[in-house]
N, C-alpha and C positions, 0 to 999 in steps of 0.2 A: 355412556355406560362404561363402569371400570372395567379392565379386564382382572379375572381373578388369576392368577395361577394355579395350575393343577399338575396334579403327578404327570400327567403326558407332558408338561412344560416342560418338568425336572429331566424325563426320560429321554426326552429333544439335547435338551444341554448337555447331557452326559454322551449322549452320541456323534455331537460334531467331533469332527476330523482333530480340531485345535486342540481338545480335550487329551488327545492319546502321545505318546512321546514320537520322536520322527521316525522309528522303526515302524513302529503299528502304521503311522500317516500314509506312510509307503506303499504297505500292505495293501491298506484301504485301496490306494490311490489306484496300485497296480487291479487289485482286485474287480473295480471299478471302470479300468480301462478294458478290460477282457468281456466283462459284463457289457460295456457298450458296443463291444467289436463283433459279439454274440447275437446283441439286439441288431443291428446294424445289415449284419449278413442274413438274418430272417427275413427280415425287413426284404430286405433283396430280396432274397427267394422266393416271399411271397408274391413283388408286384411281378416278379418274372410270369410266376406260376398265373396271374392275372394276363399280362398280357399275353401267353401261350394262347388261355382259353377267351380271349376276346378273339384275335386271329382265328379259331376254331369256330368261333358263333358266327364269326363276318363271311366265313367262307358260308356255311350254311344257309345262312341269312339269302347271299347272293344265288347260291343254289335252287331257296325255295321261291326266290324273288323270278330268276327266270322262268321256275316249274309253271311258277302261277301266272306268268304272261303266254305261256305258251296255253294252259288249259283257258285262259280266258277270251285267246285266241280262237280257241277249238270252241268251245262253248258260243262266241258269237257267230261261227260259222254255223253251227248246228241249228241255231234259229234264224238267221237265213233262209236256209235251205226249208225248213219248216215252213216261214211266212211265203215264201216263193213259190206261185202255182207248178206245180207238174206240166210238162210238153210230154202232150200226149199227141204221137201221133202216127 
């Protein structure tokens, strides 16, 4: 299958960088460098802001991890003591 050209092709071509004199190239280029250093530092922030709250889950995690050994602790002593005749005497 050919490829046809369409205005979006024309629009592409008139937008590379080669297209504009070395002043605008510049422009772009700097323009383009700040725009990556902008993505770049988000980017950070966010996985920071992720590992903050991984740390925050992990502690909880391990919090509810002990809660539940200890009630399940409690709960097998409780039927024990249920199953276990009373000394009566």
């Amino acid at each position: 299958k050919k490829h046809t050209h369409t205005k979006n092709d024309e629009r592409k071509k008139r937008r590379l960088i080669a297209n504009f004199d070395p002043t605008r190239q510049h422009e772009i280029r700097e323009s383009n460098r700040v725009a990556a250093r902008v993505c770049r530092k988000r980017k950070k922030q966010f996985s920071q802001s992720l590992e903050a709250t991984l740390k925050v889950l992990d502690e909880e995690n391990q919090q509810l991890t002990a809660q539940h050994d200890t009630l399940s602790s409690w709960v097998k002593m409780v039927r024990q003591e249920a199953t276990t005749p009373a000394n009566t005497t």
